[in-house]
Each structure stands twice: as C-alpha cells, then as structure tokens.
Backbone bond lengths (Angstrom), bond angles and torsions (degrees), N, CA, C in turn:
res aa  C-N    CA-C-N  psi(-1)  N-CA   C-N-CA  omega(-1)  CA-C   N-CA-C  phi
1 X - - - 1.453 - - 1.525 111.53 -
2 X 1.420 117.96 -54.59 1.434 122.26 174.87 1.836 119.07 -44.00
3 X 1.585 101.93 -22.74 1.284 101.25 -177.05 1.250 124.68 -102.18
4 X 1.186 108.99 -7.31 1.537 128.47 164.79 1.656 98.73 -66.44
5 X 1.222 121.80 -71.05 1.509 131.02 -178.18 1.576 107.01 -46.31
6 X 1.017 113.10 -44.15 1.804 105.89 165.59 1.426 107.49 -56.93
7 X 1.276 112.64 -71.20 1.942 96.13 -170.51 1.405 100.23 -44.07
8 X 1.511 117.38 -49.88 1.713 112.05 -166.68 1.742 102.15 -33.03
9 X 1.498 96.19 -59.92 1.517 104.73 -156.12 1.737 101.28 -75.91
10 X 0.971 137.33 -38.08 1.358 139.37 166.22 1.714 100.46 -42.84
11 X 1.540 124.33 -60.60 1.368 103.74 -168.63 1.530 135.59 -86.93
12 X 1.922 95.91 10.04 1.297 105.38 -167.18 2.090 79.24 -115.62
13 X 0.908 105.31 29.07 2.294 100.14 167.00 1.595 86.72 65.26
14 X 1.217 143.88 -12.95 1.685 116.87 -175.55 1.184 133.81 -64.08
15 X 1.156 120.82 123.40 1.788 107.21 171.59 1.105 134.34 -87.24
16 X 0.972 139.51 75.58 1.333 143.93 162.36 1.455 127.55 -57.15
17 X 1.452 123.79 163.20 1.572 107.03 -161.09 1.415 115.88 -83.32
18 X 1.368 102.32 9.08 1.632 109.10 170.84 1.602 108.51 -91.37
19 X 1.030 122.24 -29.02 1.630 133.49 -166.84 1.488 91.90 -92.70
20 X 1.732 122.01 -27.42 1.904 108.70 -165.44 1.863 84.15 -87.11
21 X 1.877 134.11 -26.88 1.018 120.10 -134.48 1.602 80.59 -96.82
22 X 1.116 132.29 -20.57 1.402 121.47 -176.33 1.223 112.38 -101.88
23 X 1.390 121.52 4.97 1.750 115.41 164.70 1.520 102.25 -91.35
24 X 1.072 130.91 -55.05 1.599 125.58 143.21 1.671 127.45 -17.99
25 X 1.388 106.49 -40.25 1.585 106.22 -161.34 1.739 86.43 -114.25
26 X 1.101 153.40 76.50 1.434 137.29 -155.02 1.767 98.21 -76.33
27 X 1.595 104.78 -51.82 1.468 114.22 -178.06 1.539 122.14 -58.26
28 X 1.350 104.60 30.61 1.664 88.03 -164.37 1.508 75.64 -106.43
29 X 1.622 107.26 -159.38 1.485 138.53 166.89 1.144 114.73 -107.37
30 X 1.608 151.50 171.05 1.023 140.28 170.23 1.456 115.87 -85.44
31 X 1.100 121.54 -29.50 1.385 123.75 159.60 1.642 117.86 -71.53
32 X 1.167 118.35 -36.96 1.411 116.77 158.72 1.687 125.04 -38.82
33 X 1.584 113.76 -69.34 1.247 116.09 150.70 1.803 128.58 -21.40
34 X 1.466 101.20 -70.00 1.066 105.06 167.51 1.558 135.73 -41.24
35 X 1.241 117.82 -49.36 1.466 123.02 171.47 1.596 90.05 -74.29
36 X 1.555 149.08 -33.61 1.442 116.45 -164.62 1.097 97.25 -91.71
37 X 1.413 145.78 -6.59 1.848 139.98 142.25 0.587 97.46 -40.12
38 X 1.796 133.33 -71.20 1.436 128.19 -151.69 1.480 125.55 -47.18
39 X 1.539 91.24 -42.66 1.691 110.57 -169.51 1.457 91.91 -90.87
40 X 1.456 156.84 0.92 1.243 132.80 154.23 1.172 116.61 -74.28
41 X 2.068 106.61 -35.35 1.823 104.04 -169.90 1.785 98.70 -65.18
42 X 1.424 112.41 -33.68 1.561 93.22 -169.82 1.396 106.80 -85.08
43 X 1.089 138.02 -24.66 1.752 116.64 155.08 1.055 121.01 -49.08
44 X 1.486 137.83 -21.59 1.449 134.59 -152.04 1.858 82.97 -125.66
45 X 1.035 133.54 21.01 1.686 136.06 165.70 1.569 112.44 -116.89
46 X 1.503 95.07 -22.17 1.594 113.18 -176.30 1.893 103.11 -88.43
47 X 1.015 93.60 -40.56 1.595 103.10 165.65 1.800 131.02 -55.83
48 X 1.331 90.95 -54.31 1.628 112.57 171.87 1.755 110.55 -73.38
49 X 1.543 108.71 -35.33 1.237 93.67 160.99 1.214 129.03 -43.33
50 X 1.987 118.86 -72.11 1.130 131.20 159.86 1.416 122.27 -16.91
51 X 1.573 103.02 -55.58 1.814 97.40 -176.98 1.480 118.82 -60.56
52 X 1.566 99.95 -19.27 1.659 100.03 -165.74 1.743 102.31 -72.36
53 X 1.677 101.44 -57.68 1.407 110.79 -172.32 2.209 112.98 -57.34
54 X 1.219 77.60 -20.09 2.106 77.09 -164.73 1.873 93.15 -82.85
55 X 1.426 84.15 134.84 1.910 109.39 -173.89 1.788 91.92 -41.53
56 X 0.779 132.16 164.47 1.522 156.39 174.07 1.759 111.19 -171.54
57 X 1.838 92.74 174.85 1.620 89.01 164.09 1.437 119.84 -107.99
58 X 1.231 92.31 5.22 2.141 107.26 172.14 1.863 93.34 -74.51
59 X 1.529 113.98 123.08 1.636 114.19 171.19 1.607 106.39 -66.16
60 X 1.249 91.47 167.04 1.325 102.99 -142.23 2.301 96.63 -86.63
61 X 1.418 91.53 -12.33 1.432 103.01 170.54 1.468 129.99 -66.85
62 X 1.689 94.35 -37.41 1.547 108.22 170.54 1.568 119.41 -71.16
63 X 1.261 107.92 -23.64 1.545 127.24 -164.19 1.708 98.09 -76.97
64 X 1.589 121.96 -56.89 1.108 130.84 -170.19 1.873 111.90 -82.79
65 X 1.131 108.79 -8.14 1.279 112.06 156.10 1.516 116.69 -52.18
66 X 1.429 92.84 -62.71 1.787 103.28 -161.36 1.567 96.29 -70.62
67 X 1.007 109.21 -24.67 1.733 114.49 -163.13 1.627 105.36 -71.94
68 X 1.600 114.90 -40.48 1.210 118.57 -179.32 1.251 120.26 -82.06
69 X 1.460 139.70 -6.77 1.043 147.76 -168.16 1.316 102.26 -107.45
70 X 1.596 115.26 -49.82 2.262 111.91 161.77 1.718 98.43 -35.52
71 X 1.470 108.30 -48.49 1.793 115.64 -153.71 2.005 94.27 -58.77
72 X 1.636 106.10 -57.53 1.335 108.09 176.22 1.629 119.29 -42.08
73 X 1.365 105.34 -64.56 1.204 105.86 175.77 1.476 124.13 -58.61
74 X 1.031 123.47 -13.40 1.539 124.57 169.93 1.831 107.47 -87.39
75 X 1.317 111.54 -12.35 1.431 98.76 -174.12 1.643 99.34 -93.07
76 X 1.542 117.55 -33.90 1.344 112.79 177.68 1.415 107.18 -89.10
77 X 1.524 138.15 33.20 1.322 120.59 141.02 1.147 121.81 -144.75
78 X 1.592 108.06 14.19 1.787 137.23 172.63 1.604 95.13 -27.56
79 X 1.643 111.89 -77.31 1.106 129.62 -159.66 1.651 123.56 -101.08
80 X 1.307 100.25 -15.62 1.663 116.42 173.22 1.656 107.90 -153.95
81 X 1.775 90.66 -179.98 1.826 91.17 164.12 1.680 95.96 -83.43
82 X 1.350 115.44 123.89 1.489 111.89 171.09 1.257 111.89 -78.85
83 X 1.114 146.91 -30.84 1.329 168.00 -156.07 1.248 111.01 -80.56
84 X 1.514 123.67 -63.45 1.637 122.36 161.32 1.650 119.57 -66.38
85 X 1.349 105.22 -31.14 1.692 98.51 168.97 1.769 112.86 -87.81
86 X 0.925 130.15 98.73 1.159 140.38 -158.14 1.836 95.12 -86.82
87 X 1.531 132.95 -53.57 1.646 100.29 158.78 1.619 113.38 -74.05
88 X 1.337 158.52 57.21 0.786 164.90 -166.57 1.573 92.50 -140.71
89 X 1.131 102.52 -65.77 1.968 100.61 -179.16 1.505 98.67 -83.74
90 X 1.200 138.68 -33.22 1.938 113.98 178.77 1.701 99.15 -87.82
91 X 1.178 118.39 36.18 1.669 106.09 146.31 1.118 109.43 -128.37
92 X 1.502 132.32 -7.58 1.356 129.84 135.81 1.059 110.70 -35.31
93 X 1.144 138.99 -68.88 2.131 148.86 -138.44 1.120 73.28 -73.66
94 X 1.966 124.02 -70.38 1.251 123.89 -129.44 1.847 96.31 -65.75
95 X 1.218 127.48 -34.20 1.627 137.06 -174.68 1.416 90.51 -60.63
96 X 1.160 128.30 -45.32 1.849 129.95 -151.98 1.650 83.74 -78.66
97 X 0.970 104.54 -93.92 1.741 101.97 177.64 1.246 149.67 -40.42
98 X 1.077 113.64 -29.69 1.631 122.68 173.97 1.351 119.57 -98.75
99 X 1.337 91.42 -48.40 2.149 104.53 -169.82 1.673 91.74 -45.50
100 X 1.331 90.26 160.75 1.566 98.07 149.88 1.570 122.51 -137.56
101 X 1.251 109.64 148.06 1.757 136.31 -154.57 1.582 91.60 -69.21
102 X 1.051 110.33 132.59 1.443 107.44 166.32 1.601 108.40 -127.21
C-alpha cells in the first residue's frame, strides 16, 4: 500500500516524507526507506511516550492530548495514506468502535 502512495505522490510533484527521505537517501530501496520511517516513527512514539508519563510541570492532560493524536495519526498512516483512502480509514473507526477486544 505504502508504495502505491509513493508513485501516487511522486506523479502528482508531492513531497511527502517518504519522497523527501529517498531523495536524501538515493541508495536505499523503497521498501528499505519504508521500514527505516517505520523504525524512526516508533522510536520517536517510544520517546513521546516517556515524555508523557515522566513528572514535568506541563499537566499531565495537556501532555496526553498531544500524545493521543501522534498515536491517531500513526494508526491512519501506519500502514497506508488513511486520509486519501477514505474506506481504508472508516474500517479503522469502524474496528475502533464497534469490534470487540477479545
């Protein structure tokens, strides 16, 4: 899916941080790239976790705001652009809301 959204975004001029990370990275693969995004967003979620939970003088309400909305946005573009596939992101919602957790 991610590589479909690259040509998308490659033939419509957009840059996205997959299209800025491989004009930067020329030698990679496109799937290469992809997993070393992958593995930066989850260091940098593993990070923001930390900031949320460690005492500060920012309350801890303001903290988990921003924290849950990185979390959203990482679930609608984890695996695709959620945003241009419009059932792609309402079977997300529909899983978040309806399914049930077992």
């Amino acid at each position: 899916m991610m590589i479909e959204c690259l040509q998308r975004e490659l033939g419509e001029r957009k840059k996205s941080s997959l299209v800025l990370y491989m004009i930067e990275h020329p030698e990679i693969t496109e799937l290469e790239a992809i997993a070393q995004l992958q593995n930066k967003t989850d260091n940098i979620m593993q990070q923001l976790n930390w900031e949320v939970i460690r005492p500060t003088s920012v309350p801890s309400a303001c903290k988990q705001i921003h924290f849950h909305m990185a979390r959203t946005m990482n679930v609608f573009y984890r695996r695709t652009d959620g945003f241009s596939s419009p059932t792609e992101m309402a079977g997300m919602v529909k899983k978040v809301l309806f399914e049930v957790v077992s």
